[in-house]
DOGU-984302 format. One record per residue (C-alpha): residue in one letter; z, x, y. Coordinates in Angstrom, 1 decimal. Example, Ala and Ser with C-alpha at 12.3 -4.5 7.8 and 13.67 -1.06 7.14 Angstrom:
SITE_res_c3_c1_c2
SITE_A_7.8_12.3_-4.5
SITE_S_7.1_13.7_-1.1
% end
This chain:
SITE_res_c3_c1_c2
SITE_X_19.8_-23.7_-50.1
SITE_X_22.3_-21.2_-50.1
SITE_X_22.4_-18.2_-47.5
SITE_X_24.2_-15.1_-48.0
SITE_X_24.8_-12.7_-44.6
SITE_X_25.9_-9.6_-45.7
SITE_X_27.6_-6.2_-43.7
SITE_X_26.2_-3.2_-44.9
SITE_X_28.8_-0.2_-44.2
SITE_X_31.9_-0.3_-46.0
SITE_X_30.3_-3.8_-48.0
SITE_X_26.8_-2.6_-49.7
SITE_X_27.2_1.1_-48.6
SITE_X_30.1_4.0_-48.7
SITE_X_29.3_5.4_-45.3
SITE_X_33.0_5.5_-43.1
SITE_X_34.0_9.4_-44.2
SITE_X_30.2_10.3_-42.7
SITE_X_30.4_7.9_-39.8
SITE_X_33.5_9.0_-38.5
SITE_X_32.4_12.6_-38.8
SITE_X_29.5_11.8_-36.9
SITE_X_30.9_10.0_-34.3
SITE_X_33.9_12.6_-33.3
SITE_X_31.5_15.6_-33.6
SITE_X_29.3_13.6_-30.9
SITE_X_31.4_13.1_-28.3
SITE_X_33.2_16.9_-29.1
SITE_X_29.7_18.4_-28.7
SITE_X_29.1_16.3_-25.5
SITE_X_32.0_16.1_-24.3
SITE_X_35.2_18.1_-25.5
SITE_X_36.7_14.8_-26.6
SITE_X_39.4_15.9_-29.2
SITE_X_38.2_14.5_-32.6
SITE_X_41.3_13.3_-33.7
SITE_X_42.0_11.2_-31.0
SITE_X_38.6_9.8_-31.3
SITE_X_38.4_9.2_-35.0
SITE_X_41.6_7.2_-34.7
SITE_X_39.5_4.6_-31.6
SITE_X_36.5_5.0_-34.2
SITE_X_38.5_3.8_-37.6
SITE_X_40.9_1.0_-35.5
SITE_X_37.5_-0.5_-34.0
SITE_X_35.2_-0.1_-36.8
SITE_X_33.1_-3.1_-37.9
SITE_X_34.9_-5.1_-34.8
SITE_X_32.8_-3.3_-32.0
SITE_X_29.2_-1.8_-31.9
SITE_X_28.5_1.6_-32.0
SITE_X_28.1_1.6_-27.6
SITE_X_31.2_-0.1_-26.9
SITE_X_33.0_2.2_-29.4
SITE_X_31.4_5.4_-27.4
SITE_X_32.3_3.7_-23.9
SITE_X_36.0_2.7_-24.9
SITE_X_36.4_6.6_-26.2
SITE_X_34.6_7.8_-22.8
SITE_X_36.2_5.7_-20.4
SITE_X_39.7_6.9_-21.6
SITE_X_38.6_9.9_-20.6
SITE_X_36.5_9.5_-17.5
SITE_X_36.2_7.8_-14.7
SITE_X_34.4_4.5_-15.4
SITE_X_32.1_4.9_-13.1
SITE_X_30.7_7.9_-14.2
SITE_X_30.0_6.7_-17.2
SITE_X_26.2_5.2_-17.1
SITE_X_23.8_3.3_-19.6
SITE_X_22.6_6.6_-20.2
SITE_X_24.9_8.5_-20.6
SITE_X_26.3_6.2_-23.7
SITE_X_22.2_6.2_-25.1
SITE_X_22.2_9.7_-25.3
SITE_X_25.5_9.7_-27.6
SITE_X_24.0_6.8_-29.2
SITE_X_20.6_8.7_-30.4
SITE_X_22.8_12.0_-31.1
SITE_X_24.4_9.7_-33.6
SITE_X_21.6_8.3_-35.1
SITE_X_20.1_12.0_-35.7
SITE_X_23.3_12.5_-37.4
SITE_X_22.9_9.6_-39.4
SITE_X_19.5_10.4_-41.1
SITE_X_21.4_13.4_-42.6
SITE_X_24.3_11.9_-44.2
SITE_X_24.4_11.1_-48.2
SITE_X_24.5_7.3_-48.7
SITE_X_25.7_5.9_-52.1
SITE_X_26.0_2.1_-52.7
SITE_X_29.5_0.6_-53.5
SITE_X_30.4_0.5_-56.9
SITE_X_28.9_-2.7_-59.0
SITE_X_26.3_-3.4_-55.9
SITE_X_22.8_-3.2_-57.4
SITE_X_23.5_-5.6_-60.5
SITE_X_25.7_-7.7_-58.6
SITE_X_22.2_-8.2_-55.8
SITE_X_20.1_-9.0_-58.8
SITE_X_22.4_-11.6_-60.4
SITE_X_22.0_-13.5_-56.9
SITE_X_18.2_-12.4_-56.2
SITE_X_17.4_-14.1_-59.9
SITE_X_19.6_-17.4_-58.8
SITE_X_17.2_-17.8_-55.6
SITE_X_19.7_-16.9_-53.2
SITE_X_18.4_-16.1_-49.8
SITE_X_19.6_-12.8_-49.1
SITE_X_20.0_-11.2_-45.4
SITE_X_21.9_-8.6_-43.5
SITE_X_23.6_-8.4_-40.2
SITE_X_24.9_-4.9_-39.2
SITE_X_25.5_-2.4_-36.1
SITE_X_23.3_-0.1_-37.7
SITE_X_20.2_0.6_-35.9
SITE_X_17.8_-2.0_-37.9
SITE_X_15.0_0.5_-38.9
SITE_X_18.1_2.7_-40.3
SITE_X_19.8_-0.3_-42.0
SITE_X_16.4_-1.2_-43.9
SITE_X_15.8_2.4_-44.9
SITE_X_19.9_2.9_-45.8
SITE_X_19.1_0.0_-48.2
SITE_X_15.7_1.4_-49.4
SITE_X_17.6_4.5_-50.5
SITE_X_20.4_2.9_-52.9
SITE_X_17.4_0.7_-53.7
SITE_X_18.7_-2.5_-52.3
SITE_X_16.0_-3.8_-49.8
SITE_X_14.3_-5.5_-52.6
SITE_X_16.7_-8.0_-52.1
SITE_X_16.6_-9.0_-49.0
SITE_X_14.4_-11.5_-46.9
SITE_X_12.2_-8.3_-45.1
SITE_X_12.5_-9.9_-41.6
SITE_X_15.7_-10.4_-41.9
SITE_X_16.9_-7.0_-42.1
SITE_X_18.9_-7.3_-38.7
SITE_X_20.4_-4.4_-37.1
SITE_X_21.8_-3.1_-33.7
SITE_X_19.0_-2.8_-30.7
SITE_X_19.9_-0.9_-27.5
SITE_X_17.8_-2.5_-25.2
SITE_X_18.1_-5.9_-26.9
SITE_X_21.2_-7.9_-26.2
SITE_X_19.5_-10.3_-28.9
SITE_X_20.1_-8.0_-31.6
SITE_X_23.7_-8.0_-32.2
SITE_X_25.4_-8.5_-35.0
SITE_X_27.1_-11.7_-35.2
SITE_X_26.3_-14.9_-33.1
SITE_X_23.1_-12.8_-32.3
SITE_X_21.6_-12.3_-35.3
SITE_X_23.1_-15.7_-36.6
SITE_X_20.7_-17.7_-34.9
SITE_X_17.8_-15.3_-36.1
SITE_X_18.4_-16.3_-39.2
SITE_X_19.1_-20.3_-38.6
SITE_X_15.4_-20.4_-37.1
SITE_X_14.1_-18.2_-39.6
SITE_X_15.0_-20.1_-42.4
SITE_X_15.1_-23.9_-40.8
SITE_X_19.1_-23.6_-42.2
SITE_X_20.4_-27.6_-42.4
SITE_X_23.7_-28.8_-42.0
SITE_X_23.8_-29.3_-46.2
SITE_X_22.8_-25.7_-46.3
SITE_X_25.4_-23.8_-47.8
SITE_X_26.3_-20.3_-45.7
SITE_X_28.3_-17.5_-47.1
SITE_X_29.7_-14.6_-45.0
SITE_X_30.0_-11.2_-46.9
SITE_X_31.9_-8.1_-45.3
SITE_X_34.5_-5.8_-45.2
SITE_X_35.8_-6.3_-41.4
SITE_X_37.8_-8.8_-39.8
SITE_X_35.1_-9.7_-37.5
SITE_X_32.7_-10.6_-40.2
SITE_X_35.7_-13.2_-41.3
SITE_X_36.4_-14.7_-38.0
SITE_X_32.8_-14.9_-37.4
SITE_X_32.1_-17.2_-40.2
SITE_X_34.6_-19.1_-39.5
SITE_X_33.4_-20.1_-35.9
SITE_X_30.2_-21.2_-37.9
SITE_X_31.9_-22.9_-40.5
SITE_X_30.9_-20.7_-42.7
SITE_X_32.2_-19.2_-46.2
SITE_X_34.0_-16.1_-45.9
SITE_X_34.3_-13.0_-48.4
SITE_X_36.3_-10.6_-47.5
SITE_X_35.7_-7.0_-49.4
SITE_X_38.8_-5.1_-50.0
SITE_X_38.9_-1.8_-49.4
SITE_X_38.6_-0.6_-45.2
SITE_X_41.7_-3.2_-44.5
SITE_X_44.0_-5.3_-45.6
SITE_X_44.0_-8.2_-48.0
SITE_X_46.2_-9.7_-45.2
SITE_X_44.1_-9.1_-42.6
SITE_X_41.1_-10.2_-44.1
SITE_X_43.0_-13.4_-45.0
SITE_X_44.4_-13.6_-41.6
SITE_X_41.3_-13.8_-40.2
SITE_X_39.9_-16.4_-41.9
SITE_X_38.8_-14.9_-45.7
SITE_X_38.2_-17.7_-48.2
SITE_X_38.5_-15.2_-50.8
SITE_X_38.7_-11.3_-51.1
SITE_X_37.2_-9.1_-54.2
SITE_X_37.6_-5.6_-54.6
SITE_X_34.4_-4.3_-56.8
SITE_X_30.8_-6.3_-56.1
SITE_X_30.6_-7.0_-59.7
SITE_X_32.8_-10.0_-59.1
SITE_X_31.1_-11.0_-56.5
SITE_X_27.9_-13.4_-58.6
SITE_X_31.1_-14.8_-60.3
SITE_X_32.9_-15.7_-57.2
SITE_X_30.3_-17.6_-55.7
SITE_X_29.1_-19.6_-58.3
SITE_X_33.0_-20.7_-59.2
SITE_X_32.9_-21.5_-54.4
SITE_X_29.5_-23.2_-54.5
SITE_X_30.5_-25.5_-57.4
SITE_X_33.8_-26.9_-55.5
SITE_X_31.0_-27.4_-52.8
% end
């Protein structure tokens, strides 16, 4: 069986320009914080920290820790999220015929992302995507479930969901270094997409290979799985 775990921003979906935007008018509405200041924590940290620990790292530069609560960081959260179901979401160049070359091979298709999971499914439903995609595993970020994380969390979601054996073959598919190192503590495959870092950083964190458009991407696993 082969198992693909794919990123959704900045890998199936444009969405960093209207992120960003979101994020700094947020904590300027909120808070005062200067938006330039925190677009520059938001673009350095993105795909590398959820969307609470990148609203407490911008708040607690400014505040006293302490005065920051839970709260406080879910209110920021769910202004961001209202935000969010206003932006325009286009899918990356070459995704929808590159997800039905792999859907027709039998590929078992799933995504792990920091967006909220009902927003990730409809996101996907929008560029018409979900179709794709194994429904229950659609995973996304959860407040008040430290389960739902992307990463290790949602890793082992899918291991039990899909009884995934050692002969199974796993591929990693994203756009951060995160997503690289993380498939690499799981031994793991790792695709880097080019185009929110570095080839070198992708590489440095662990990439197998990178590709810049998802029309190469059928390609490029069938020329892996076949050295496998």
């Amino acid at each position: 069986m082969i198992i693909l775990i794919f990123d959704l921003d900045g890998t199936l979906i444009d969405t960093l320009p209207q992120y960003k935007a979101n994020f700094t008018q947020v904590l300027h509405k909120r808070y005062g914080v200067d938006k330039e200041k925190s677009a520059k924590i938001y673009t350095s940290t993105f795909g590398d920290f959820s969307l609470d620990k990148q609203f407490r790292l911008v708040l607690n530069n400014r505040y006293d820790y302490y005065k920051i609560t839970a709260k406080d960081i879910e209110i920021v959260i769910n202004d961001f999220w209202r935000l969010y179901n206003k932006i325009e979401i286009k899918a990356m160049p070459g995704a929808n015929e590159a997800l039905l070359q792999l859907h027709k091979k039998d590929y078992k298709m799933t995504l792990s992302t920091n967006v909220r999971t009902d927003l990730a499914s409809k996101s996907l439903e929008k560029v018409g995507l979900r179709k794709y995609f194994i429904k229950d595993l659609i995973l996304g970020y959860e407040f008040d479930n430290p389960k739902m994380r992307k990463g290790i969390g949602h890793y082992f979601i899918i291991r039990k969901k899909l009884d995934i054996k050692d002969s199974d073959i796993i591929i990693v598919v994203g756009d951060g270094e995160s997503d690289m190192r993380f498939a690499k503590s799981q031994n793991a495959i790792a695709l880097g997409k080019l185009g929110t870092i570095s080839k070198d950083k992708l590489m440095g964190a662990g990439a197998n290979r990178t590709f810049e458009n998802l029309s190469e991407l059928p390609d490029l696993i069938e020329n892996i799985i076949s050295k496998n």
